[in-house]
C-alpha positions in Angstrom: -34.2 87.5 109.1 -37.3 89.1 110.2 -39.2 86.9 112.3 -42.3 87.5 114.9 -43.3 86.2 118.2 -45.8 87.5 120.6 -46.4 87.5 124.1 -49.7 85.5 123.7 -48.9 81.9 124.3 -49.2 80.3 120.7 -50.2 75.9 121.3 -48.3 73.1 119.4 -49.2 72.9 116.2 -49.8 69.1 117.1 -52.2 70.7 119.5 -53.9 73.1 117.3 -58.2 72.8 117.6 -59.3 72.3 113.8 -63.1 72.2 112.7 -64.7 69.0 112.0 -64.4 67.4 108.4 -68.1 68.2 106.8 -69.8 69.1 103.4 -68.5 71.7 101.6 -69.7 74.5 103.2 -69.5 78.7 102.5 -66.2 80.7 104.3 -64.1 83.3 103.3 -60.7 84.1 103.0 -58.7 86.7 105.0 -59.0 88.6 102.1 -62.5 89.0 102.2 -63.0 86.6 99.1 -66.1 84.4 99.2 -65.0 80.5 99.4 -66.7 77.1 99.1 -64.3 75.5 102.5 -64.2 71.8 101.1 -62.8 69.6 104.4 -63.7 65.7 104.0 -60.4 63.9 102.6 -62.6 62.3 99.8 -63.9 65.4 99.2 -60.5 67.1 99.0 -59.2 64.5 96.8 -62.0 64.6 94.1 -61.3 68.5 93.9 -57.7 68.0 93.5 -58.0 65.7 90.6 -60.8 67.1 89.2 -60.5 69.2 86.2 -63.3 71.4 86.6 -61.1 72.7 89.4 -58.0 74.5 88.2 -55.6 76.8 88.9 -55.2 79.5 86.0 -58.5 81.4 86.0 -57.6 82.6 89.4 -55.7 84.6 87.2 -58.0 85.1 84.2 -60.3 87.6 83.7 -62.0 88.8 87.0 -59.1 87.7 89.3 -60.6 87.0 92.8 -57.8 88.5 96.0 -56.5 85.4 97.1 -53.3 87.4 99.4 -53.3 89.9 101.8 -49.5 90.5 100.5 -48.5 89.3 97.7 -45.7 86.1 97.7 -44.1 84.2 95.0 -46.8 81.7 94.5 -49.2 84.7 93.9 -47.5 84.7 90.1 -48.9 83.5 86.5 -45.5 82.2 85.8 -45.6 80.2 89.0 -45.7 75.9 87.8 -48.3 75.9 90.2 -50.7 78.5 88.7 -51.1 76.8 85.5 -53.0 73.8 83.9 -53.3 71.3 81.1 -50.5 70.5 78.2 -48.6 74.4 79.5 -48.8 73.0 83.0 -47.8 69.5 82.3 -44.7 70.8 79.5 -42.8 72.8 82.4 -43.9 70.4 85.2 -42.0 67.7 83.0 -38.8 69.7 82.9 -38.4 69.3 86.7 -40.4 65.9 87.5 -37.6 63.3 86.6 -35.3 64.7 89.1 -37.9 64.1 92.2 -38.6 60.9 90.5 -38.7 58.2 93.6 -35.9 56.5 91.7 -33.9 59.5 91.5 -34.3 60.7 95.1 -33.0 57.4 96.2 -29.9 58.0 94.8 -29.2 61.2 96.7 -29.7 58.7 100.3 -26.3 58.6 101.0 -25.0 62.4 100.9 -28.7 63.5 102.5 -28.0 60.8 105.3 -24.3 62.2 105.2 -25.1 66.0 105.3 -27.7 64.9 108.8 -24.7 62.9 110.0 -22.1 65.6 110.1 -24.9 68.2 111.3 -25.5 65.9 114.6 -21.6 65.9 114.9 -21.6 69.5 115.0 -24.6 69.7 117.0 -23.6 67.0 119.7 -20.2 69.9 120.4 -22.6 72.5 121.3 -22.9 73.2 125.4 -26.4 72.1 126.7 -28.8 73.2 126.6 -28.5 73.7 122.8 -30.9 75.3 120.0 -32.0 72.4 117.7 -33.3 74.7 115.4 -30.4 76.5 114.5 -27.9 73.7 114.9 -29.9 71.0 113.0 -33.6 71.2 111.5 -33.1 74.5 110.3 -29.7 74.0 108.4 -30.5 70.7 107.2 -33.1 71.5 104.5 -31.2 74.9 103.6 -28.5 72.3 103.0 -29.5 69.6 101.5 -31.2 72.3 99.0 -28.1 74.1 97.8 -26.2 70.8 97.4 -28.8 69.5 94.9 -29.4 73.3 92.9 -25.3 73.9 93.7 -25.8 76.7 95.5 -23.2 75.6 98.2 -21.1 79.0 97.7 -24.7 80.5 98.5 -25.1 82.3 102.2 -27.8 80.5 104.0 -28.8 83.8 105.4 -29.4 85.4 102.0 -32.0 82.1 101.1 -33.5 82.8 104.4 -34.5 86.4 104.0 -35.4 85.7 100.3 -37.9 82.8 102.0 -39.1 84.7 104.6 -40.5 87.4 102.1 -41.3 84.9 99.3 -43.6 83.1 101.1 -44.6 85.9 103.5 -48.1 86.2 105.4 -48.0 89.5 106.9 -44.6 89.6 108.3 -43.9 92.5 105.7 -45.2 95.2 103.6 -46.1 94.6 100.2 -43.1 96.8 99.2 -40.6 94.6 101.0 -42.0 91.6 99.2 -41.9 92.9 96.2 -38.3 94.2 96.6 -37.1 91.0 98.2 -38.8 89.2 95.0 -37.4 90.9 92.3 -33.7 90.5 93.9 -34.4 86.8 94.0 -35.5 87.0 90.2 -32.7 88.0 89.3 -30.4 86.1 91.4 -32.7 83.2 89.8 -32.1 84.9 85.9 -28.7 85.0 86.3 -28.4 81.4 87.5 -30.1 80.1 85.0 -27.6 82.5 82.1 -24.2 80.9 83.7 -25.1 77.2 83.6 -26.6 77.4 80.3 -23.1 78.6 79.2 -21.6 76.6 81.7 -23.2 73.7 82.7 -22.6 71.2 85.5 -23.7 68.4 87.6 -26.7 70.1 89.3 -31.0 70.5 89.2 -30.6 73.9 87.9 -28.0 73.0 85.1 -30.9 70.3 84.1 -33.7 72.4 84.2 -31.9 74.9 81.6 -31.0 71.7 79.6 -34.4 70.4 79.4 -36.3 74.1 79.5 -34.3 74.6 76.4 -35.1 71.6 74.6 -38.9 72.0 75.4 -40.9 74.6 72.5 -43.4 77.0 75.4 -40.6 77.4 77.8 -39.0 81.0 78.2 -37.0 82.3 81.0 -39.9 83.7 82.6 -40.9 80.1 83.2 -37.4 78.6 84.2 -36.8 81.5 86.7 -40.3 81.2 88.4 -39.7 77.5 88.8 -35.8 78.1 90.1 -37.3 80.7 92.8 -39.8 77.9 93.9 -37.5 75.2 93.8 -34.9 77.0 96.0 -37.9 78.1 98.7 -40.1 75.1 98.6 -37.3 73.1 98.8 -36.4 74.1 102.3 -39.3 76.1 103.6 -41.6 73.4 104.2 -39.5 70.9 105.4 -38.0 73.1 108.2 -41.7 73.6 109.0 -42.5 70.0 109.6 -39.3 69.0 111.1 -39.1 71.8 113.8 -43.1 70.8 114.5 -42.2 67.0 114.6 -39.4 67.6 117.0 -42.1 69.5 119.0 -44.7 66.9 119.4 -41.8 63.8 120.0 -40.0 65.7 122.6 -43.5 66.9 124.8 -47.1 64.4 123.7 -45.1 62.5 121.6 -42.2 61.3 124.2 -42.9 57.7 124.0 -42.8 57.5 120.4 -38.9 58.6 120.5 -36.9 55.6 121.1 -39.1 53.6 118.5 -37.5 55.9 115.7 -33.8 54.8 116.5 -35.0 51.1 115.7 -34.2 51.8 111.9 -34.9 54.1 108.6 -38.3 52.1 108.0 -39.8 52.9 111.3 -39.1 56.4 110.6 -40.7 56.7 107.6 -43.6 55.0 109.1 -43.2 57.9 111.7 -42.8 60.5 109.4 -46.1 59.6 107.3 -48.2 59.8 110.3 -46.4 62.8 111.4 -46.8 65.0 108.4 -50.8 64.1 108.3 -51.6 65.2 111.8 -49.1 68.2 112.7 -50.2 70.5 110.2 -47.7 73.5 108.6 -50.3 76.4 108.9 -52.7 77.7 111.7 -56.5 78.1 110.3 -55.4 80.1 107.4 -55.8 78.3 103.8 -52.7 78.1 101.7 -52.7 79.9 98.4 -51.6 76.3 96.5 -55.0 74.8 98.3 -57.2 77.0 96.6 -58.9 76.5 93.1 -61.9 77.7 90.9 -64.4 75.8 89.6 -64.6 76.0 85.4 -68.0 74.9 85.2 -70.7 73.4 88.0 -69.2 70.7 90.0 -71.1 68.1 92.8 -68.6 67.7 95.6 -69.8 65.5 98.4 -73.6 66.1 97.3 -73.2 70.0 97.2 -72.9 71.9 93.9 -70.5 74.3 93.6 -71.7 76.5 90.9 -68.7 77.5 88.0 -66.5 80.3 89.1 -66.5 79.6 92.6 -63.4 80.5 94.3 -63.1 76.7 96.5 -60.5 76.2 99.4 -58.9 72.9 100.6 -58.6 72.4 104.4 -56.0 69.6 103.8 -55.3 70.1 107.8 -58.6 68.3 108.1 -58.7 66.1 105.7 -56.2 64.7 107.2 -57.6 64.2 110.3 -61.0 62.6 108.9 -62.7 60.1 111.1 -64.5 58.4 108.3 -60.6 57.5 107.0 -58.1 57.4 110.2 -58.6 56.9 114.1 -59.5 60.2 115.8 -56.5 61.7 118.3 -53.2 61.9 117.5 -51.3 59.4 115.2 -49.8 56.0 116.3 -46.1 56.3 114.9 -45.6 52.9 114.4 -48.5 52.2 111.8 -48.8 53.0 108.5 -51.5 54.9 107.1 -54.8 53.2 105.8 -54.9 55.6 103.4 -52.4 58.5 101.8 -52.8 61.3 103.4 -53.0 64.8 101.2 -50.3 66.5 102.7 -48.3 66.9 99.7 -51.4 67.5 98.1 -53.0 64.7 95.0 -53.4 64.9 90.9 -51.5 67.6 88.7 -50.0 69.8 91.1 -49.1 67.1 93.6 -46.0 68.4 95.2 -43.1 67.9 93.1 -40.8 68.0 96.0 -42.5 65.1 98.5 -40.5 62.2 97.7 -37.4 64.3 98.8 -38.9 65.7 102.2 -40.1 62.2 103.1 -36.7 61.1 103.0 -35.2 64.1 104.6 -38.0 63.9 107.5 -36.9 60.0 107.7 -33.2 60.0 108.1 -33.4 63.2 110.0 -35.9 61.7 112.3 -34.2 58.1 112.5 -30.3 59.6 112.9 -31.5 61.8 115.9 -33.3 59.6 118.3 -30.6 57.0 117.6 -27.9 59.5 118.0 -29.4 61.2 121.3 -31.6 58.8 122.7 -32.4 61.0 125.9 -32.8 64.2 124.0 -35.1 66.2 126.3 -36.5 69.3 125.7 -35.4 72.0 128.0 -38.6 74.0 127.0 -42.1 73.3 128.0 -45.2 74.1 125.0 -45.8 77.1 126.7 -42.1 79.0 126.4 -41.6 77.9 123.0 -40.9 81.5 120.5 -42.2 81.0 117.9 -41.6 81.9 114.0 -44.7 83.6 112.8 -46.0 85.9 110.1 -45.0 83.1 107.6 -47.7 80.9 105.8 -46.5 78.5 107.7 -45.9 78.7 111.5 -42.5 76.9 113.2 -40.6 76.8 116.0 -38.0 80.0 116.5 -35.7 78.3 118.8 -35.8 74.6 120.5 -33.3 74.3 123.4 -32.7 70.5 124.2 -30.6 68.7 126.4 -28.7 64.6 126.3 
């Protein structure tokens, strides 16, 4: 695994200083690509569900650079980088497994696979990594169980991860070379449960792929690859961050997520709008182009304008939730867009709420004086990533 920290102290993300929400206004990317930067959560919301926003003619004639490297969701074939009845066909082939109705019947073995990782963890001599022994493994985990990929070595999905959703932590030839492994990885996958299928997403996928006219291999192995990264990558993000803000600004909040699952997820909403994933950078699946002229919050944004969502800000917009940091124990007015809104809302959100709850609710009930035998300023952090997490969390109990 190749991972990055510095010697300049990094803040919390919980702590990190965001721009005010305000009317779409001109930015760029890091690539040096011209942007409208749209930040108020109505605002977001209208461009997410709009249709004169879309996600294929960023990769129609005139592509604008959206990467400074290239990652996996820099691909046509990606689920996310296409629209309309295409977008909606292969989006369909996945959607009934992350149906609320299906996750909830994968509660007991998620709520099983966090129990007998806290067993493991609570044998470890203090002060102990968290990280390594718990909110790293867990998503990895529950992952592999659902795509059975349990024979799988977590460290392989790791390095694949790191370089698939990469943000300057390697070369472009590293990626690339990291990518096409995975592909094929993915390709052959996909070959030995179509002849052999079995109780598993990826036997499904195949099963309904196949039985869908528009979708080839190319399609199915895009959407494996993402499946087995997103599925993981972004909830290790936000549970490593969570544990970060509970255990340091967020002490007094702790004991109130033993009380039960409920309180959790409560917990977990509120935790997931205001820790963001990502430092100022705009993530690639935030950014769209506008088909034809478009008013957003009284400023037109002419037709093929490149636009980017600052869903970090958003979801902290005073016109929709009280300013500072969240109060655990109330639900939110209003959804936040964390997982995104309309056609590409994330497929995956139903299953990282409930892996963010139980893991949330089993550890403070588990280890009610877990303390954090780290202060902000020694954390190491795990950068060069889209997304920015903890490297290593000693705790104590």
């Amino acid at each position: 695994m190749t991972s990055h920290s510095t010697s300049r102290p990094l803040v919390p993300m919980h702590r990190m200083p965001l721009p005010e929400a305000g009317p779409p206004r001109r930015g760029t990317l890091a690539t040096g690509t011209p942007v409208w930067l749209v930040s108020r959560h109505a605002d977001v919301r209208q461009v997410l569900m709009d249709p004169r926003f879309n996600r294929s003619s960023l990769y129609g004639d005139d592509p604008p650079r959206l990467l400074v490297v290239p990652n996996l969701l820099d691909s046509p074939n990606a689920l996310l980088n296409q629209d309309g009845p295409g977008h909606q066909r292969l989006r369909r082939t996945v959607q009934r497994a992350f149906t609320p109705r299906a996750i909830a019947r994968w509660r007991p073995w998620v709520a099983g696979t966090v129990t007998t990782l806290l067993d493991r963890f609570a044998e470890q001599p203090q002060p102990a990594d968290i990280v390594e022994g718990f909110t790293r493994p867990l998503p990895v985990s529950v992952i592999c169980r659902l795509m059975g990929l349990e024979h799988l070595d977590s460290e392989r999905i790791r390095h694949w991860a790191d370089h698939a959703l990469s943000g300057g932590a390697h070369t472009a030839e590293e990626v690339e070379c990291a990518l096409m492994e995975f592909g094929a990885f993915s390709a052959q996958l996909i070959a030995e449960r179509r002849a052999a299928p079995g109780e598993d997403l990826v036997s499904e996928l195949v099963a309904a792929g196949d039985a869908t006219p528009g979708v080839d291999d190319l399609q199915l192995t895009s959407l494996v690859c993402g499946l087995v990264v997103a599925g993981h990558e972004t909830t290790m993000t936000a549970l490593g961050n969570a544990v970060v803000y509970l255990l340091t600004d967020g002490r007094a909040d702790w004991l109130g997520l033993a009380k039960d699952e409920e309180a959790a997820a409560t917990a977990a909403e509120q935790l997931l709008r205001t820790v963001p994933l990502s430092e100022g950078r705009v993530l690639p699946g935030l950014i769209r182009r506008a088909v034809e002229d478009a008013e957003v919050g009284g400023v037109t944004i002419p037709a093929g304008s490149v636009v980017a969502l600052r869903t970090n800000v958003a979801n902290r917009d005073p016109q929709v939730y009280p300013p500072g940091m969240p109060d655990l124990s109330a639900p939110l007015p209003t959804p936040s867009v964390a997982f995104g809104a309309g056609p590409h809302h994330c497929l995956g959100a139903w299953l990282a709420r409930l892996e963010l709850e139980l893991a949330l609710h089993h550890l403070a009930a588990r280890f009610p004086r877990l303390t954090a035998a780290f202060t902000p300023e020694t954390i190491t952090w795990r950068e060069g990533q889209m997304t920015r997490s903890p490297l290593r969390l000693p705790v104590s109990w």
